[in-house]
N, C-alpha and C positions, 0 to 999 in steps of 0.2 A: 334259203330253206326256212322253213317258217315252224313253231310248233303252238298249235295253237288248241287249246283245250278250253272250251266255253261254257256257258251257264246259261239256258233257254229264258232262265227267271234274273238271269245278274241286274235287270233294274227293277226287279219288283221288289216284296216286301221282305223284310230285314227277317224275322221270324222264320223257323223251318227250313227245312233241307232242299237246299236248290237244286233245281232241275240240271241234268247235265253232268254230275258226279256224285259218283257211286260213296262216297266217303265225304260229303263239302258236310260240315257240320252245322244244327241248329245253334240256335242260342242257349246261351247255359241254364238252366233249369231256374224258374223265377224271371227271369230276366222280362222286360215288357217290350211289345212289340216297337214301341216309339223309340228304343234306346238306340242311339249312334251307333253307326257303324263301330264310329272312331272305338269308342267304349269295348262291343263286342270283340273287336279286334285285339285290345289290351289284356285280356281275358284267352288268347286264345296261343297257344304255339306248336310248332312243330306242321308236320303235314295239316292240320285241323285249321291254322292258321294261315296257309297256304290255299287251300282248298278255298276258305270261306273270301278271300281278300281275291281271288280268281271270280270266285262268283257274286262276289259285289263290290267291283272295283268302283262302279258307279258314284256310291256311296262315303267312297276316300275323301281325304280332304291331307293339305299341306304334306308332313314328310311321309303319312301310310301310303298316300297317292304317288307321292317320288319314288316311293319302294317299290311298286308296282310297277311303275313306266321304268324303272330302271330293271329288275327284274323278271318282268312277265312281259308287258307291254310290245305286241307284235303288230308288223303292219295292218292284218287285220282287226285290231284295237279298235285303230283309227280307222279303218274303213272296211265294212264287213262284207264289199265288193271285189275286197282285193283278193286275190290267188298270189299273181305270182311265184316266184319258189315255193311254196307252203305243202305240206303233205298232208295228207291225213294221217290220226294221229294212230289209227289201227294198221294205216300201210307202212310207216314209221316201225311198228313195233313188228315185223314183218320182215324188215327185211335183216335182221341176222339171222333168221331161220331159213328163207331165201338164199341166203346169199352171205354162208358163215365166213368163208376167208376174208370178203370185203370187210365185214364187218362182226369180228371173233368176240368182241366185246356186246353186248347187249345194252352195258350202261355207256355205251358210243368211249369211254376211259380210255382207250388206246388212239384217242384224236385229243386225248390233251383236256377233256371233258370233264368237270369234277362232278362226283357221286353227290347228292343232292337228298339225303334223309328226310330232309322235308317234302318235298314235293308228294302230291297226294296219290302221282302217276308212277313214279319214279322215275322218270327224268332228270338229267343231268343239268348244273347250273349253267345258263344260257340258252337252253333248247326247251320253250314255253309252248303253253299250248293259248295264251292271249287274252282270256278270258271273252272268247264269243262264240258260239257256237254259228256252224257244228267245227268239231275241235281239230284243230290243223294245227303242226309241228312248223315253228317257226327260229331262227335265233335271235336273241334279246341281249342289250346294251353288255350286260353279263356273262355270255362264251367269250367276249374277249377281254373285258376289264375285272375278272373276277381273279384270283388266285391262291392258294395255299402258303398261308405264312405263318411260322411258329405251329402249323398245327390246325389252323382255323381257316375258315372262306376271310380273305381281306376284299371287300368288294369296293372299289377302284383301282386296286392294282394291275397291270400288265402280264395278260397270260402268254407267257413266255411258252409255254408247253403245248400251248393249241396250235392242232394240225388241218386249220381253215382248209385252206387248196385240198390237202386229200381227200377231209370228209367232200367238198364237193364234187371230186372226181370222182370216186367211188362211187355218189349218190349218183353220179352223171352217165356212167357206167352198168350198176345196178338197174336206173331207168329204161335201158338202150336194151339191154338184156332181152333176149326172145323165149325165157324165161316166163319174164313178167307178164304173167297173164291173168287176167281178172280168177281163174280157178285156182291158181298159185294161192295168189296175193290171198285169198279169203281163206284157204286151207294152212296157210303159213298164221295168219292173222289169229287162227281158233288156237293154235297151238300155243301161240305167244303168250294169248292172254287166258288159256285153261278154261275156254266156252267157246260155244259155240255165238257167231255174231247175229246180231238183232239184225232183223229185215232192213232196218232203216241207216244200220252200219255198212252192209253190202249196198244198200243203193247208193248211198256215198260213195262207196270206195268203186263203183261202176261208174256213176255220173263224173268221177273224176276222173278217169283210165280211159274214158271218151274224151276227154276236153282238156287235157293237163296242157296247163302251159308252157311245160318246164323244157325250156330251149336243151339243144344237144347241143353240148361244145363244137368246135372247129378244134382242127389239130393246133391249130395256133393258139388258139386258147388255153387248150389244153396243159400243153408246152409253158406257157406264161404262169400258169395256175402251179404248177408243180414246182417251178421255182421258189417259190415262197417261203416253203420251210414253217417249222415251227414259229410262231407267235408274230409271224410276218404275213401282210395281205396288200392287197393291190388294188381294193377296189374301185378305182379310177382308171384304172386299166391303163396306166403310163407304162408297163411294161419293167418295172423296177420295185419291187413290196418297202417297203415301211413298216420297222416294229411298232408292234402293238403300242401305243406310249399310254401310259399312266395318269388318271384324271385328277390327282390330288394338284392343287394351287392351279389347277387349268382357269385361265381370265384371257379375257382379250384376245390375243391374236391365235386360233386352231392352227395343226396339222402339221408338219415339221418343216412347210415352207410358209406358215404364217399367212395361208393363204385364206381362210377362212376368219369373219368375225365374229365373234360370239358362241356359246354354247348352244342358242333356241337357235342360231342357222345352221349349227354344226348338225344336230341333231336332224333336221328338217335332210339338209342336204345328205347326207344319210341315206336317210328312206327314200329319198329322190334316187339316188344312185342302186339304190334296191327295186326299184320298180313301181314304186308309189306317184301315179298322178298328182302334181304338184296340189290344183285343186282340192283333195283330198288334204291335204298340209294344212291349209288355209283356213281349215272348219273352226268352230267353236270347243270341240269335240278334243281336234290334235292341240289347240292352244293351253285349253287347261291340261292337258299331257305333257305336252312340252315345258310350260313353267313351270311344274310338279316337278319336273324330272332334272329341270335346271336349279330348283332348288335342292333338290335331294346332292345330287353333284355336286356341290359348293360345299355342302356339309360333312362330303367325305374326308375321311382325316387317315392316315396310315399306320398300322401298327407300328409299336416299338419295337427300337432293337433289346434283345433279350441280353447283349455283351455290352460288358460295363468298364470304362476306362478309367485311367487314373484323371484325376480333377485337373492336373499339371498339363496330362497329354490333350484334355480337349480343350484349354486355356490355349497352348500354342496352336493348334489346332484351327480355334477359333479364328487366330491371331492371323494365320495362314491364307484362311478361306476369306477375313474382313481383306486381307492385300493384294488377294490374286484373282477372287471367283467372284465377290459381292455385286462389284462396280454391273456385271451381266446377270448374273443369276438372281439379283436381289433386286438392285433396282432396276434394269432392265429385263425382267424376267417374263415371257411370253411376248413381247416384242420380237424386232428382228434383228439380222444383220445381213450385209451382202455377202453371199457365197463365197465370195473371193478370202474373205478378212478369217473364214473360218477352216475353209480348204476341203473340207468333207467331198464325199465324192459327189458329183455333178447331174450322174445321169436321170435319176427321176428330176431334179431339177430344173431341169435345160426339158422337157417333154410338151409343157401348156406353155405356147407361146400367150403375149397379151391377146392376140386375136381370137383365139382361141376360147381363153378366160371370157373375153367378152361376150363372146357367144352364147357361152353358159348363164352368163348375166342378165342375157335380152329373154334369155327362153323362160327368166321367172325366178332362177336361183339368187336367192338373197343373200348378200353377205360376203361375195365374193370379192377376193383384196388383185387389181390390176397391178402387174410385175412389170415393168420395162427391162429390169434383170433380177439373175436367182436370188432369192434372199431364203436366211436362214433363220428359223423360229430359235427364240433361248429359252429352253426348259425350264420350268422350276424345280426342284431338285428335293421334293417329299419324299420321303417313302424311297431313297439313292439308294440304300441300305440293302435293300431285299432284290432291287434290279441283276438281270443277268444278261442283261442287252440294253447296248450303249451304243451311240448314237443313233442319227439318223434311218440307218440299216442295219443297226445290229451289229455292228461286227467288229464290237470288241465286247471282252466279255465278262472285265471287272474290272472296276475303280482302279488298280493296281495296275492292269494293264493300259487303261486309259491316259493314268501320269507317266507312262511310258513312251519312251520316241516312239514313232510310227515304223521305224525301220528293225525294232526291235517286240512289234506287237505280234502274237500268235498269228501266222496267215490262215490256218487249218485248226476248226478245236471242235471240238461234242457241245451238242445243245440238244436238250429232250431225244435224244436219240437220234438224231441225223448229222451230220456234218457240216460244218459250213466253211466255205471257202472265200476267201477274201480277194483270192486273185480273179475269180469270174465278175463279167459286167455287173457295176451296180452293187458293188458286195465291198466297194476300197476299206481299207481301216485308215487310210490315209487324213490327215487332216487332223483341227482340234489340237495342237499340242502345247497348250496353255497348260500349265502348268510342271511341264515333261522338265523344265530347267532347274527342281525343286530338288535339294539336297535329300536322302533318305530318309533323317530325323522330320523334319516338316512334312514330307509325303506321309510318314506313315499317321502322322498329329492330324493331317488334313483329311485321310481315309476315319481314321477314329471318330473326328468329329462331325465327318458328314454320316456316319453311322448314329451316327446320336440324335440327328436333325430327326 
């Protein structure tokens, strides 16, 4: 699902109110028509800087341009042909009045969504509208790597609290609805947004309720999707979700079986797996996107912890992590290791045989790492502090339980409001238990100081 809010004028002239949003701001008073974006941008915050960096994304350059592709940047960015999942951004706003028990929240908050004061729409972080008209809802690198920490948006952390799979069943649901009918949809739409819509908002929201691409699930899908749980998705469709993981010191080897190279084919294969003609990937267009968006990445760095230990306990601490964690976490850190050596559970691993992988290789996907057996990615360990899902799947659910034997880890605990069980397929907490042979004193020196990191 796509949110995509555009600007008829986003490549034209810097000066004056862009076409496209009702609030995108001019330039500050005095200011001359030649001035940089860069410039106007510096000058501007909150929704007014939102608005204005949507509608001349164009005009970005180095980290404004990474801000962007990291949070606005939707497939139809890169290609103003694509549909796929994407809504329009009045049938979007539409359907909690539609269809309130799916969706009781309006700011989407009860999928794990964070409230988003800047945005010029009010939308929530991760759910853009792309900067291209006409403006379609899509989600952006940001519904999953955004999160609430101390207080504040941390953007590359792991949103643990996002309810991926529901909001898209519900969407998938809400669509299916014999409800949904183009008289609905536009009496619901005037309501939402306190007018009445433009001639040219109903032919949108018509020409698309004729042509929407938006596949209906199978019950097997369905099934697959609802497993997922908070801050866990599957889009690979192996039939087993993987926590959201955290971009901070991400290098080298993607994905928790290290099966991807690089950040620009992470990203790339991404969109692929959303629906994006590879061709489209390959423009001039997604390049400078993509290396904007890989440098912004690199840049992200993780908030601090707020708890302050004694200098003795992060000394031993240190002492702890340089004996038992470094050798992997430090200098082998986003590399791999074989499945076996770490014990974690198996099943999304064992799903892509090599032949399989290969296939995906030949059809265009760049960057793909050939397995002959499972191997396991080693994390880097930023931003450990604020985690609340550990390993591969989630399923342990603090540092303190993780230096814990496996036989002694919670099977059954609360996360964002669901449950999660460890004894179902794909859910083990089995495995990992390096460091579980640590006296109490050193455990707790080794929590403190990876708190500190």
């Amino acid at each position: 699902m796509a949110i995509v809010a555009t600007c008829t004028g986003a490549s034209g002239a810097i000066a004056g109110t862009p076409m496209g949003y009702d609030h995108a701001p001019a330039l500050p008073p005095g200011a001359e028509a030649s001035a940089s974006v860069g410039r106007v941008m510096s000058s501007l915050s909150g929704p007014h800087r939102t608005a204005y960096m949507l509608a001349h994304w164009h005009g970005l350059q180095g980290q404004d341009l990474g801000e962007f592709a990291f949070k606005y940047m939707t497939p139809r960015t890169l290609s103003r042909s694509f549909v796929g999942l994407s809504i329009p951004l009045r049938v979007f706003r539409a359907l909690p009045v539609l269809f309130p028990r799916r969706f009781p929240d309006p700011t989407f908050a009860n999928y794990g969504l964070i409230r988003n004061p800047a945005d010029p729409e009010g939308l929530p972080v991760g759910l853009e509208t792309g900067g291209s008209s006409p403006r379609y809802v899509d989600f952006t690198c940001a519904a999953c790597h955004a999160a609430i920490v101390n207080g504040n948006i941390a953007y590359g952390a792991p949103n643990a609290s996002l309810r991926y799979g529901a909001l898209i069943l519900n969407l998938d649901a809400a669509l299916a609805d014999s409800r949904f009918t183009l008289d609905r949809i536009e009496a619901a739409a005037e309501t939402a947004a306190s007018r009445s819509l433009s001639v040219g908002e109903k032919a949108e929201i018509s020409a698309w309720l004729r042509h929407r691409p938006f596949p209906h699930l199978t019950a097997s899908a369905r099934a697959m999707i609802a497993s997922w749980g908070p801050g866990r998705m599957d889009l690979a469709a192996s039939g087993f979700p993987a926590r959201i993981p955290a971009l901070y010191g991400a290098r080298g080897l993607l994905n928790c079986d290290g099966s991807e190279r690089g950040l620009a084919n992470e990203i790339r294969y991404h969109l692929f797996l959303r629906g994006m003609a590879y061709q489209d990937l390959e423009t001039s267009r997604a390049d400078r996107l993509v290396s904007a968006l890989v440098g912004y990445v690199r840049s992200l760095r993780p908030p601090a912890c707020d708890d302050f230990e004694a200098r003795g306990v992060l000394l031993r601490g240190a002492r702890v992590f340089g004996k038992h964690c470094a050798s992997c976490h430090v200098t082998h850190a986003n590399q791999v290791l074989p499945l076996e050596l770490v014990g974690t559970d198996d099943k999304r691993f064992r799903q892509d045989s090599p032949l399989s992988q290969l296939f995906l290789g030949w059809s265009g996907v760049r960057g793909l790492q050939i397995r002959l057996w499972p191997m396991v990615k080693i994390p880097p360990l930023e931003g450990l502090w604020f985690r609340t899902a550990l390993l591969h799947n989630g399923s342990v659910p603090t540092l303190a339980d993780l230096l814990t034997s496996p036989d002694d880890r919670p099977p059954v605990f609360a996360r964002a409001g669901s449950v999660f069980d460890t004894r179902l397929p794909g859910n083990s907490n089995r495995g990992h238990d390096f460091g579980t042979h640590l006296g109490p004193r050193d455990k707790a020196a080794l929590i403190a100081y990876l708190r500190s990191r």
